[in-house]
LOVEX-443817 format. One record per residue (C-alpha): residue number from 1; residue in three letters; x, y, z. Coordinates in steps of 0.1 Angstrom, whole numbers, m for minus. Layout:
N
R   num   residuo       u       v       w
R   NUM       ALA       X       Y       Z
...
This chain:
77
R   num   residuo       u       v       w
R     1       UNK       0       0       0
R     2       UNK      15      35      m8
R     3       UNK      12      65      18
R     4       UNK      30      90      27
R     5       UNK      40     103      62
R     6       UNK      24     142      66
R     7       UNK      39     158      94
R     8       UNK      58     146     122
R     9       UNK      60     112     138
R    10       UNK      50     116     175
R    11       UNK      47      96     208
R    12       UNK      78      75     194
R    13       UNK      89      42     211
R    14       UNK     112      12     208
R    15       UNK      94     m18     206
R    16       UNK     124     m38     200
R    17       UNK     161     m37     195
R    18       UNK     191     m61     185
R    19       UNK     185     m96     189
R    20       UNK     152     m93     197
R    21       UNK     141     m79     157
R    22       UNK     129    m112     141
R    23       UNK     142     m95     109
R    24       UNK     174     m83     116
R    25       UNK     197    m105      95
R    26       UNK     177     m93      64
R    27       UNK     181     m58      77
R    28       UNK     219     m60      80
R    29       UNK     223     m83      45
R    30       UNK     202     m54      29
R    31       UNK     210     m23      41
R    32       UNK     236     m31      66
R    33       UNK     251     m31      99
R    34       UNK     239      m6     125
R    35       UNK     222      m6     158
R    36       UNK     192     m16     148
R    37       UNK     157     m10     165
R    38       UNK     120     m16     159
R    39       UNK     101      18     167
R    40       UNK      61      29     163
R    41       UNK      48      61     168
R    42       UNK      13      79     155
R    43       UNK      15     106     123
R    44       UNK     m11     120      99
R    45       UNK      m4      96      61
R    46       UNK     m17     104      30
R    47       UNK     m34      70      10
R    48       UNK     m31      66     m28
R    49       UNK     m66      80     m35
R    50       UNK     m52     114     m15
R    51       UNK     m76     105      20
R    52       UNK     m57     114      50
R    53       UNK     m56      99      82
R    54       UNK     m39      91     117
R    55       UNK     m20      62     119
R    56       UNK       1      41     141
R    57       UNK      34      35     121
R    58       UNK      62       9     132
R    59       UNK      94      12     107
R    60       UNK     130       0     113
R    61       UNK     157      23     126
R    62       UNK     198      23     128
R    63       UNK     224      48     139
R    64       UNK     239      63     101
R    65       UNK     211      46      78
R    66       UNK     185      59      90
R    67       UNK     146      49      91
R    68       UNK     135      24      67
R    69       UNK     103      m1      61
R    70       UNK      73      21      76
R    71       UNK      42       0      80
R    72       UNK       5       9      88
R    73       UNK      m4     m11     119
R    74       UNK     m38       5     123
R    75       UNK     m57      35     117
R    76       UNK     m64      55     149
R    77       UNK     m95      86     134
């Protein structure tokens, strides 16, 4: 699904870091090695057919590559 992120992410947390990322040997083989963490926080997207809404968003994150992978894990309005 395409969106894009209006605004800024708010109420950010870690949900999970190093070994506890189910993903993170994909992470490092694709974009690789960092201090990686799984975060989620709330932002305003835009959808493909130009509705916005508020979201919860969980993406990955390391230190010098920066966020990647943002997900919608629910709609919040």
């Amino acid at each position: 699904m395409y969106f894009r992120v209006l605004g800024e992410i708010t109420n950010v947390e870690t949900i999970a870091h190093g070994s506890g990322i189910r993903e993170l040997v994909r992470l490092r083989r694709r974009y690789g090695r960092g201090r990686w963490r799984k975060r989620k926080g709330t932002a305003q997207v835009e959808q493909a057919g130009g509705v916005v809404r508020v979201a919860e968003l969980h993406w990955y994150e390391a230190t010098g590559v920066g966020p990647r992978e943002f997900k919608i894990k629910r709609y919040l309005d």
